[in-house]
mmCIF file of the N, C-alpha and C atoms, coordinates in Angstrom:
data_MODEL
# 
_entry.id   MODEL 
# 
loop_
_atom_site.group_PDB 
_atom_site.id 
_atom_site.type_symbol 
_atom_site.label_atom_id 
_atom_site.label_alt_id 
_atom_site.label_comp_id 
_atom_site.label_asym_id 
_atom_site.label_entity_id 
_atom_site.label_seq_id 
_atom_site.pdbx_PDB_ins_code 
_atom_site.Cartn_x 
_atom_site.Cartn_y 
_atom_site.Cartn_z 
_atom_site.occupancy 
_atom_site.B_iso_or_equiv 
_atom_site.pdbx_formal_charge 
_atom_site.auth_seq_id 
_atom_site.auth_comp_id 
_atom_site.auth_asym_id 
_atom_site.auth_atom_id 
_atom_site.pdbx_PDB_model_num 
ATOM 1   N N  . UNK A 1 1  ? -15.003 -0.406  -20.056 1.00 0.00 ? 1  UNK A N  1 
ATOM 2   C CA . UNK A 1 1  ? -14.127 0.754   -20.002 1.00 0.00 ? 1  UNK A CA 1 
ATOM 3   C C  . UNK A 1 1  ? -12.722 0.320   -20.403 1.00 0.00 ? 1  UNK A C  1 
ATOM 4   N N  . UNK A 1 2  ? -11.642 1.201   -20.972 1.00 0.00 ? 2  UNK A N  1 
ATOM 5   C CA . UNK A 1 2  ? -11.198 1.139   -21.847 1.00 0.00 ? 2  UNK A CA 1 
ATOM 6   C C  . UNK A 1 2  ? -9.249  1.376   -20.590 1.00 0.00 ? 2  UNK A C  1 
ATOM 7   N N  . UNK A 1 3  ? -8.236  1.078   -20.873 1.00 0.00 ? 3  UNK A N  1 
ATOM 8   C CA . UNK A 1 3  ? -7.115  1.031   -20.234 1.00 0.00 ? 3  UNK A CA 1 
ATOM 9   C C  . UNK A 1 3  ? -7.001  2.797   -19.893 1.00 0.00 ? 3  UNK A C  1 
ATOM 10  N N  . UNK A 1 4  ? -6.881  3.231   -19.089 1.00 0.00 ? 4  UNK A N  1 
ATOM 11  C CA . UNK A 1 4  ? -5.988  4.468   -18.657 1.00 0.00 ? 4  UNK A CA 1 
ATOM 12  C C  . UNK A 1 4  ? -5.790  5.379   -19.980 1.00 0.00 ? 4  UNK A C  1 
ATOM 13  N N  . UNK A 1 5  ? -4.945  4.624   -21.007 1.00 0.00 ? 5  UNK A N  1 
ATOM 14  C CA . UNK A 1 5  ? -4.766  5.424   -21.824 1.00 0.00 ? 5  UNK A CA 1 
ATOM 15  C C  . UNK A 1 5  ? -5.752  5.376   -23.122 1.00 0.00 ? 5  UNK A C  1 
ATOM 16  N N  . UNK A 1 6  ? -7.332  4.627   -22.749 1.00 0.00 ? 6  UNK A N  1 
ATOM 17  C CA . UNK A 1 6  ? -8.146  4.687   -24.025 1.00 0.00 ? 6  UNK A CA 1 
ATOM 18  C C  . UNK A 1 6  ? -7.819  3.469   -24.639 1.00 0.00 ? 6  UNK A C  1 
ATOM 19  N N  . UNK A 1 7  ? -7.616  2.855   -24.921 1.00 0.00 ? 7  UNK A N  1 
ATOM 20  C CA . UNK A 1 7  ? -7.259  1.832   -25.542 1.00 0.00 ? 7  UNK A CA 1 
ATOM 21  C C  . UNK A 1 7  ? -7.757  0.497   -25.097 1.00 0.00 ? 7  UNK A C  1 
ATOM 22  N N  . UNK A 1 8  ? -8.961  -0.224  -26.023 1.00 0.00 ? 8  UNK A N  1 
ATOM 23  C CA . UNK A 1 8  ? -9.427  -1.208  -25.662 1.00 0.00 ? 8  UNK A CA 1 
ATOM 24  C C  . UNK A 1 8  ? -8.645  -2.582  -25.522 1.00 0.00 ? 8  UNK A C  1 
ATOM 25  N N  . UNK A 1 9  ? -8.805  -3.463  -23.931 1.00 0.00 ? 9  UNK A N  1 
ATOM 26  C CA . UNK A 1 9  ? -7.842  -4.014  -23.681 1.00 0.00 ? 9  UNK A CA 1 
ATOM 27  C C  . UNK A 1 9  ? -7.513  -5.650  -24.473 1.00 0.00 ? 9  UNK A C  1 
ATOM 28  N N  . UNK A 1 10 ? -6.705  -6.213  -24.594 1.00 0.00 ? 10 UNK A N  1 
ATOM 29  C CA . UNK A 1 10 ? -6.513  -7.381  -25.516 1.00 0.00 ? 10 UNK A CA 1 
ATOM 30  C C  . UNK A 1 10 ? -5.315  -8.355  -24.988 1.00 0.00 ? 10 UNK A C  1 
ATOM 31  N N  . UNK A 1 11 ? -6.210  -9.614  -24.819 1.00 0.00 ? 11 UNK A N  1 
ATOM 32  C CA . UNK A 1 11 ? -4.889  -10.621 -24.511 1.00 0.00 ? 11 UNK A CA 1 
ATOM 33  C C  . UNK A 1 11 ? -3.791  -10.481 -24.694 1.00 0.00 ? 11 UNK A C  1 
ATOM 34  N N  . UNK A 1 12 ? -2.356  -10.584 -24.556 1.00 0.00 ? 12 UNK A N  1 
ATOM 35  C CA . UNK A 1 12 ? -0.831  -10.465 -24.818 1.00 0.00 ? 12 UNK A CA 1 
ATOM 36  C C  . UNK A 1 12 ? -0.589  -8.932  -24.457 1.00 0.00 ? 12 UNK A C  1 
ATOM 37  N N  . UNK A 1 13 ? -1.619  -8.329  -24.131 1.00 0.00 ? 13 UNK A N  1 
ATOM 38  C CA . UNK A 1 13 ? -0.980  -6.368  -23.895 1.00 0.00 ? 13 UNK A CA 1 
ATOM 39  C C  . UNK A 1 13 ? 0.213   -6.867  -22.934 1.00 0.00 ? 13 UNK A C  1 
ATOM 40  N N  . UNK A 1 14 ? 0.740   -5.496  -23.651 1.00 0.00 ? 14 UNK A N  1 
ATOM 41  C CA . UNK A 1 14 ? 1.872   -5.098  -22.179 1.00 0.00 ? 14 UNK A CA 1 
ATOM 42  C C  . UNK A 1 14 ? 1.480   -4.336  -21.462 1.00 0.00 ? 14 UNK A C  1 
ATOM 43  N N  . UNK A 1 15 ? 1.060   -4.254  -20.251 1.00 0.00 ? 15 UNK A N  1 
ATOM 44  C CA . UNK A 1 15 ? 0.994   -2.800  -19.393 1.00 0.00 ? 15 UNK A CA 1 
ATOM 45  C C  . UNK A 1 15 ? 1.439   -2.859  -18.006 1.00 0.00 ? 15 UNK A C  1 
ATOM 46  N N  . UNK A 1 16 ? 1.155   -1.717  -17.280 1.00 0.00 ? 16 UNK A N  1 
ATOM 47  C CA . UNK A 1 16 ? 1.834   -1.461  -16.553 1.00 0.00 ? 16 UNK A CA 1 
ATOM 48  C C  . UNK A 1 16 ? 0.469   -0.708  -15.346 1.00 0.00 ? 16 UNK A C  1 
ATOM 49  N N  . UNK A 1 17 ? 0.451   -0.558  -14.185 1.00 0.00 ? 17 UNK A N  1 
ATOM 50  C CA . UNK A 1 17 ? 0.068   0.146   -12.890 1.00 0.00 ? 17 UNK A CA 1 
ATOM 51  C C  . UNK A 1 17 ? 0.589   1.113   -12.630 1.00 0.00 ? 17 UNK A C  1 
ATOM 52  N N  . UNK A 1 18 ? -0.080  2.111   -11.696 1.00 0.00 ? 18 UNK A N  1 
ATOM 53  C CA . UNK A 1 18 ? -0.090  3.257   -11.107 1.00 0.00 ? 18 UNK A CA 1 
ATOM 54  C C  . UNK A 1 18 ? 1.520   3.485   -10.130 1.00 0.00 ? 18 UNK A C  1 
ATOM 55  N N  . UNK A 1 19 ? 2.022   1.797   -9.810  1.00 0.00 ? 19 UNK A N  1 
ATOM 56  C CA . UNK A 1 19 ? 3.373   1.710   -9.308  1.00 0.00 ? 19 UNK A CA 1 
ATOM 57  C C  . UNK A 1 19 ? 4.461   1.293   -10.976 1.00 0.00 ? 19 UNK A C  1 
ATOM 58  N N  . UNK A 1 20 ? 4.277   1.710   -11.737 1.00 0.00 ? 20 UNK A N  1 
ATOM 59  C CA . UNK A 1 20 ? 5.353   1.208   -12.971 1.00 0.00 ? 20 UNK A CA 1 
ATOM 60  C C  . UNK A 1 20 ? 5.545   -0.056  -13.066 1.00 0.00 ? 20 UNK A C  1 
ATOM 61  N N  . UNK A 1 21 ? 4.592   -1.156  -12.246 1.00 0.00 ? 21 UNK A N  1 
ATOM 62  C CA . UNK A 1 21 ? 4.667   -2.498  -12.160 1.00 0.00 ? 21 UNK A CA 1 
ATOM 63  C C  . UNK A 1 21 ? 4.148   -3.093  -13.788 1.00 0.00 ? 21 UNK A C  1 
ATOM 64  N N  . UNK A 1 22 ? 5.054   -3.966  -14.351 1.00 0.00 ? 22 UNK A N  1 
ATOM 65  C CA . UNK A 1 22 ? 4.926   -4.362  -15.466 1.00 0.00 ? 22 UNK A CA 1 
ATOM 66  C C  . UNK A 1 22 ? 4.188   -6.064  -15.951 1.00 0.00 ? 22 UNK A C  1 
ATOM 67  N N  . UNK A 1 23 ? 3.236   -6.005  -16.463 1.00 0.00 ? 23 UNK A N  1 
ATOM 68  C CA . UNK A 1 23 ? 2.673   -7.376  -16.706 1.00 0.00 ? 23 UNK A CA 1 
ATOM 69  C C  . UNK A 1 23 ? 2.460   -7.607  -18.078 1.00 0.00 ? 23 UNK A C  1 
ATOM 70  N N  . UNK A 1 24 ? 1.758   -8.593  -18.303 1.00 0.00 ? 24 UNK A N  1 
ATOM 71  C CA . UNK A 1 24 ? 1.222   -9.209  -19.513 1.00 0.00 ? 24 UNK A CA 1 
ATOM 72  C C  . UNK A 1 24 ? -0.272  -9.280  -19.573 1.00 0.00 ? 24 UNK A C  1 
ATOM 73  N N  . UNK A 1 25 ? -1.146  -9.570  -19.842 1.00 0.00 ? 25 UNK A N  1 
ATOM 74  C CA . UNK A 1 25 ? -2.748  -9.500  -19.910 1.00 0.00 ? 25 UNK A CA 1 
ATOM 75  C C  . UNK A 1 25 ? -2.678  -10.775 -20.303 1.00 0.00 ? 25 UNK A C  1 
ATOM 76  N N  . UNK A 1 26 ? -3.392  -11.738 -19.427 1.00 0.00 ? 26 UNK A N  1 
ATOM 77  C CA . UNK A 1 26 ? -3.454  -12.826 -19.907 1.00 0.00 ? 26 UNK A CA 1 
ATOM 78  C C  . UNK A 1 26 ? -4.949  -13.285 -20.223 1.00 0.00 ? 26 UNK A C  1 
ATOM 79  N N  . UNK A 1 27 ? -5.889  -12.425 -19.460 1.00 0.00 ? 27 UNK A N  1 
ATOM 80  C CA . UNK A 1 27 ? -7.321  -13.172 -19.520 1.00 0.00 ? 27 UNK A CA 1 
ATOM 81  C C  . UNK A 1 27 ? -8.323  -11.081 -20.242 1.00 0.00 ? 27 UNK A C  1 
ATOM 82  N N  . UNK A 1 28 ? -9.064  -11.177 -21.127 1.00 0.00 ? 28 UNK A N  1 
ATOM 83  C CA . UNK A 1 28 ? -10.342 -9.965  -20.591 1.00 0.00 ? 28 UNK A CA 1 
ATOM 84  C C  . UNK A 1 28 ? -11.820 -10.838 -20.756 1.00 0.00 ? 28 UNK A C  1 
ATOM 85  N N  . UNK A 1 29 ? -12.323 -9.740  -19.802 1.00 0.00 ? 29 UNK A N  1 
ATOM 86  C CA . UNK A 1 29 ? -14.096 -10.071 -19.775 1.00 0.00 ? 29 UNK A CA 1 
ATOM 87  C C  . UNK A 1 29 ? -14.573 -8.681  -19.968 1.00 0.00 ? 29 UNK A C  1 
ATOM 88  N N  . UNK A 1 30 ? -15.396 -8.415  -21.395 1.00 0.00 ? 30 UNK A N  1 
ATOM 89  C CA . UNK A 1 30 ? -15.597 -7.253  -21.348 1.00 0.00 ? 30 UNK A CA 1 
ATOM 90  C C  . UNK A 1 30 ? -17.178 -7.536  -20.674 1.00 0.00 ? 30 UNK A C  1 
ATOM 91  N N  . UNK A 1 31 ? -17.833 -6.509  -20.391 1.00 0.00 ? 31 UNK A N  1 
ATOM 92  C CA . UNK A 1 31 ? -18.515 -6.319  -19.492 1.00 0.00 ? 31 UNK A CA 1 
ATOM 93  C C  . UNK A 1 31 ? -19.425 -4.892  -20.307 1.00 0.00 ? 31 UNK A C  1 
ATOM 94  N N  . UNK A 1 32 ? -21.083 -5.004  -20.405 1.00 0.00 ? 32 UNK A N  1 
ATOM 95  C CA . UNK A 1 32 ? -21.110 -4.248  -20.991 1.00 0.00 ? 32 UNK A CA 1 
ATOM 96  C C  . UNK A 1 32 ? -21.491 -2.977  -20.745 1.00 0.00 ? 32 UNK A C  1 
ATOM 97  N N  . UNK A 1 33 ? -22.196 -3.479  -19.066 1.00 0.00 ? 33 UNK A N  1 
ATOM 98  C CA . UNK A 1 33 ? -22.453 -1.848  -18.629 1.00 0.00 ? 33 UNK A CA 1 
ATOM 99  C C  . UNK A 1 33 ? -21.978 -1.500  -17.217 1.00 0.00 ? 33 UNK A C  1 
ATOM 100 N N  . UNK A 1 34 ? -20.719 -2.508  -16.854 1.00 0.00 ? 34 UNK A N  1 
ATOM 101 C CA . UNK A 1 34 ? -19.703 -2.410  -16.321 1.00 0.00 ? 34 UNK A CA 1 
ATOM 102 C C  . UNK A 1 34 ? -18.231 -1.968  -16.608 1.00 0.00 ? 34 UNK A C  1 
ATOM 103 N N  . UNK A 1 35 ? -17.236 -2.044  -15.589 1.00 0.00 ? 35 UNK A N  1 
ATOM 104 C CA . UNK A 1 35 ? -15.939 -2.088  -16.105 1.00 0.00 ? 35 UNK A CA 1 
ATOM 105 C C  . UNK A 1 35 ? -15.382 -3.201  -17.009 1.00 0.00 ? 35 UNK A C  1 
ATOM 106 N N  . UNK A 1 36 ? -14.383 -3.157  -17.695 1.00 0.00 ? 36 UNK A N  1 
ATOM 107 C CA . UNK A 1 36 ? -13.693 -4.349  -18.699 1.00 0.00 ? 36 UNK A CA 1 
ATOM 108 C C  . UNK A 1 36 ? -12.833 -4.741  -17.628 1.00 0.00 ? 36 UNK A C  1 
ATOM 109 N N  . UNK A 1 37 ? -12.580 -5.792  -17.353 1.00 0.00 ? 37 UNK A N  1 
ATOM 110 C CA . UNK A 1 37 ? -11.544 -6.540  -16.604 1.00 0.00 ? 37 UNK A CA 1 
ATOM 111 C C  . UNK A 1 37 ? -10.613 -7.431  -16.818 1.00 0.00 ? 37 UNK A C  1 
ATOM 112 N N  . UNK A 1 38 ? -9.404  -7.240  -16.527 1.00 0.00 ? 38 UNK A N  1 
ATOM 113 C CA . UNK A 1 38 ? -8.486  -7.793  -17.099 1.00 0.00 ? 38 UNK A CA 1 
ATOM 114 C C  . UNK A 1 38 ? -7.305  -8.831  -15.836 1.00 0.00 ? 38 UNK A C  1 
ATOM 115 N N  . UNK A 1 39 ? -7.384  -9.892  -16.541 1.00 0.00 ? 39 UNK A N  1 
ATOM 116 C CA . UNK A 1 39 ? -6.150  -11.050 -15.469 1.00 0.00 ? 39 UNK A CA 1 
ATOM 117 C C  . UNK A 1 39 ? -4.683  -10.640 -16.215 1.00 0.00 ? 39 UNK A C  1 
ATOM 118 N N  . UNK A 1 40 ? -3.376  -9.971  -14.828 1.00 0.00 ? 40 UNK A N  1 
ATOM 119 C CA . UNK A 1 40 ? -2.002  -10.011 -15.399 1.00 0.00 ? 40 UNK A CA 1 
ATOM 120 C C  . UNK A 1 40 ? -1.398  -10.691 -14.983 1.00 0.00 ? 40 UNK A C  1 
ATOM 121 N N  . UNK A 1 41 ? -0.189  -10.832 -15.571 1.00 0.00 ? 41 UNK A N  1 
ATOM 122 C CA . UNK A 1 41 ? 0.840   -12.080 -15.566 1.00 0.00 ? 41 UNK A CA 1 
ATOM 123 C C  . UNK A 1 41 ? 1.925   -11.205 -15.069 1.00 0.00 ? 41 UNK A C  1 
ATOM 124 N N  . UNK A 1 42 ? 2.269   -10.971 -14.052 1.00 0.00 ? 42 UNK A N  1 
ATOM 125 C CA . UNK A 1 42 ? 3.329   -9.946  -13.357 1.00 0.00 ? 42 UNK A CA 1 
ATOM 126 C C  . UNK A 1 42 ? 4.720   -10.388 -14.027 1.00 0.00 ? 42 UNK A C  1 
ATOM 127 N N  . UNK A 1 43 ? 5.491   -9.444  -14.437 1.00 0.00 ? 43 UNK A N  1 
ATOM 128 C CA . UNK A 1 43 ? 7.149   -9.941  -14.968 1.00 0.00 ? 43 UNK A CA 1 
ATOM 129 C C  . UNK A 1 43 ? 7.900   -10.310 -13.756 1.00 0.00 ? 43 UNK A C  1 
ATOM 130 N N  . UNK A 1 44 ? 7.903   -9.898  -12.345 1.00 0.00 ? 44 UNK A N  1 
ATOM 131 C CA . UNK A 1 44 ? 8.506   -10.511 -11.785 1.00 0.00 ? 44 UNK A CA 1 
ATOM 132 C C  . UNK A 1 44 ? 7.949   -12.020 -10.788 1.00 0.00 ? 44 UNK A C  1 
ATOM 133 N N  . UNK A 1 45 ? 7.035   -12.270 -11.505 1.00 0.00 ? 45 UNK A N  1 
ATOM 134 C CA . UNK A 1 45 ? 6.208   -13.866 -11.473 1.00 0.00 ? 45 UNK A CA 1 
ATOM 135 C C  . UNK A 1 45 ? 5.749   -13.780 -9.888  1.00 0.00 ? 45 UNK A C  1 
ATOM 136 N N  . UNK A 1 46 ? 5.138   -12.611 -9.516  1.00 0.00 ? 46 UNK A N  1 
ATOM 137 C CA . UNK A 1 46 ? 4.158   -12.591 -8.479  1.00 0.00 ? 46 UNK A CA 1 
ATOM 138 C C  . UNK A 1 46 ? 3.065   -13.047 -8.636  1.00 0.00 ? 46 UNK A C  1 
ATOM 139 N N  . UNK A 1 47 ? 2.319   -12.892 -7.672  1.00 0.00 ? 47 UNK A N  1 
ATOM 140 C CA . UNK A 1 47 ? 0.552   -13.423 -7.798  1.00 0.00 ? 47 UNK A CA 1 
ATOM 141 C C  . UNK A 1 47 ? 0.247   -12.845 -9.040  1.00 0.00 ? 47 UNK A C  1 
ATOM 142 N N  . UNK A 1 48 ? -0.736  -13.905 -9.011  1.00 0.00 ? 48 UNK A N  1 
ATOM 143 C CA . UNK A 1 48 ? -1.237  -13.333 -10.922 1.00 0.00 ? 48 UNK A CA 1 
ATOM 144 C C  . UNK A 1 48 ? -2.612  -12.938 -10.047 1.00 0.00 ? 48 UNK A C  1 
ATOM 145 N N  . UNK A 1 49 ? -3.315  -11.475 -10.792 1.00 0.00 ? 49 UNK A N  1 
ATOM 146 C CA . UNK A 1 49 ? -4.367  -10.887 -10.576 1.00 0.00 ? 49 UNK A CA 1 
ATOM 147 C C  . UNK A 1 49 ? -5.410  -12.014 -11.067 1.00 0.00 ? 49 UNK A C  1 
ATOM 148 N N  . UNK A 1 50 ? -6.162  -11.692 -10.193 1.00 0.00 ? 50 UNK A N  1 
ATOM 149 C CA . UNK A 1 50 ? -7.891  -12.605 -11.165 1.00 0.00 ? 50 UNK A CA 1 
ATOM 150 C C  . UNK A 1 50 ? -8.821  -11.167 -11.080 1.00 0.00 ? 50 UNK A C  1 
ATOM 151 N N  . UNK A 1 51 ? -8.597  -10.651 -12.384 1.00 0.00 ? 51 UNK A N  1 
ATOM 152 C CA . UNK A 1 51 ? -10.047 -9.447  -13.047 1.00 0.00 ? 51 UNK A CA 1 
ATOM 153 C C  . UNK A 1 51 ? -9.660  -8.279  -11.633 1.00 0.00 ? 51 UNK A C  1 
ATOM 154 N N  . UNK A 1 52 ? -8.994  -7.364  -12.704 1.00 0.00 ? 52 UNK A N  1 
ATOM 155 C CA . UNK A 1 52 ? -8.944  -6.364  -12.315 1.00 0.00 ? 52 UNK A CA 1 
ATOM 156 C C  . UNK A 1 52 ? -9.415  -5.067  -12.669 1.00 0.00 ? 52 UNK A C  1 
ATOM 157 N N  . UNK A 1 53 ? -10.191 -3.981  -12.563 1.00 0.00 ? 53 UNK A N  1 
ATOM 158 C CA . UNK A 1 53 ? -10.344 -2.920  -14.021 1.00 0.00 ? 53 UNK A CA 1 
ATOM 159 C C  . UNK A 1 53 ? -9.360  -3.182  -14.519 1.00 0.00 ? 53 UNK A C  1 
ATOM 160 N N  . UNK A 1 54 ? -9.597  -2.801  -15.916 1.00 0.00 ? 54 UNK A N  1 
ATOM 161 C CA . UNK A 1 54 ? -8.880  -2.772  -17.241 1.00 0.00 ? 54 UNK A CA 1 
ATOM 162 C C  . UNK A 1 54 ? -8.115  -1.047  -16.803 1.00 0.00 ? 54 UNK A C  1 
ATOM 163 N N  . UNK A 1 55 ? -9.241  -0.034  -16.239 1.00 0.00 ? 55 UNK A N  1 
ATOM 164 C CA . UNK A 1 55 ? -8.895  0.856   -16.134 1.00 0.00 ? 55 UNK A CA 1 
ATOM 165 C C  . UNK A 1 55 ? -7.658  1.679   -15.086 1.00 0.00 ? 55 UNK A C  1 
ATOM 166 N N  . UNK A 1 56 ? -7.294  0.888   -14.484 1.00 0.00 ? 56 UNK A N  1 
ATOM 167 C CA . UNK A 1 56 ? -6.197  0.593   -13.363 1.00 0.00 ? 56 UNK A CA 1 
ATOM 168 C C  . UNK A 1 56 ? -5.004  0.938   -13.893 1.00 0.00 ? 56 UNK A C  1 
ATOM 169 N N  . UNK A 1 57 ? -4.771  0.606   -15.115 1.00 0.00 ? 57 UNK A N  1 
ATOM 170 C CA . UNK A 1 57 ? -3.621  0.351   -16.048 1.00 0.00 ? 57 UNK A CA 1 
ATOM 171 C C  . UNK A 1 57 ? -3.412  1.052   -17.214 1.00 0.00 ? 57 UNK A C  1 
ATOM 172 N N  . UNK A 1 58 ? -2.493  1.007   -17.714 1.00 0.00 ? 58 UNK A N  1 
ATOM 173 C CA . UNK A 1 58 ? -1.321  1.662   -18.784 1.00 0.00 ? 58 UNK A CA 1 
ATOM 174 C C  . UNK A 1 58 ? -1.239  0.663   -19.920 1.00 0.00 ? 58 UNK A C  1 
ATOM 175 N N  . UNK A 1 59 ? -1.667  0.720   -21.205 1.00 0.00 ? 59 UNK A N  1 
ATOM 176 C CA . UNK A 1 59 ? -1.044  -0.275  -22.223 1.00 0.00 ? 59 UNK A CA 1 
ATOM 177 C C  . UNK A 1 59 ? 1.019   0.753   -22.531 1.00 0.00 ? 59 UNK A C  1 
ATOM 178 N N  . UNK A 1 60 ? 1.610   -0.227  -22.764 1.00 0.00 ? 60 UNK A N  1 
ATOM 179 C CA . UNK A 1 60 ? 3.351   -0.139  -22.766 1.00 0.00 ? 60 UNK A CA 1 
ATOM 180 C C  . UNK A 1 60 ? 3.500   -0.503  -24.316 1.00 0.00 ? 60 UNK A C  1 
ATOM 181 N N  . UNK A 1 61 ? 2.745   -1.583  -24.636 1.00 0.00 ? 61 UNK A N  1 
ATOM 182 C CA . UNK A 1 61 ? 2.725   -2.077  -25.750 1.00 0.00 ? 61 UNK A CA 1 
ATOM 183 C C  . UNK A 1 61 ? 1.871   -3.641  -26.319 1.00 0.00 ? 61 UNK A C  1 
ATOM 184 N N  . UNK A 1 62 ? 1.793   -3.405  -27.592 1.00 0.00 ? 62 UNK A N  1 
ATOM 185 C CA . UNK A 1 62 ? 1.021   -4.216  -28.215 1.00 0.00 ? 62 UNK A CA 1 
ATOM 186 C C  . UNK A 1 62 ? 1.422   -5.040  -29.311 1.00 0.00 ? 62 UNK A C  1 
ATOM 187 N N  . UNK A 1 63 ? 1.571   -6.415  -29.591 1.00 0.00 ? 63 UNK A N  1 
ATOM 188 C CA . UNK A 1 63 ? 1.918   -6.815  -30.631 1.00 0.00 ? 63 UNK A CA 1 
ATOM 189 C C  . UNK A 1 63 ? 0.726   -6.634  -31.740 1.00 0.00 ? 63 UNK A C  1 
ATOM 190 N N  . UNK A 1 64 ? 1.139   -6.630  -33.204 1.00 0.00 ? 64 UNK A N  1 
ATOM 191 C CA . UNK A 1 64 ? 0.423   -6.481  -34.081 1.00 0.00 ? 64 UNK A CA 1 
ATOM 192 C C  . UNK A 1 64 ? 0.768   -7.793  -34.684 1.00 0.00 ? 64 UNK A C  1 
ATOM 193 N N  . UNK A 1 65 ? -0.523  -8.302  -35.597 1.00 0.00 ? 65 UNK A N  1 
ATOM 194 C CA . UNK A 1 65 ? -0.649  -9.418  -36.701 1.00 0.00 ? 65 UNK A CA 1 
ATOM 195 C C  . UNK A 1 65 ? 0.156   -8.974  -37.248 1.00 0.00 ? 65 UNK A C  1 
# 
């Protein structure tokens, strides 16, 4: 399953939680007849999640090649 806003999730995302809390995506495991899960890298260098839904979250932004 795919981020909040549809969007399949990818190492380096920016996103964000249901509190406007802002991270980085550092790890996914897609999963195929489960949820996609995703490890963040919190900006204010809190606990880092281990596999969370992907669906929990907000992509903010994405770098492109």
């Amino acid at each position: 399953m795919a981020y909040a806003t549809g969007e399949t999730p990818e190492v380096g995302d920016y996103v964000k939680n249901q509190w406007e809390q802002p991270g980085t995506v550092t790890r996914v495991h897609f999963a195929q007849d489960e949820e996609d899960l995703i490890c963040i890298r919190w900006d204010d260098e809190g606990l880092r999640l281990l596999f969370s839904p992907a669906s929990e979250y907000m992509l903010v932004f994405r770098k492109t090649a």
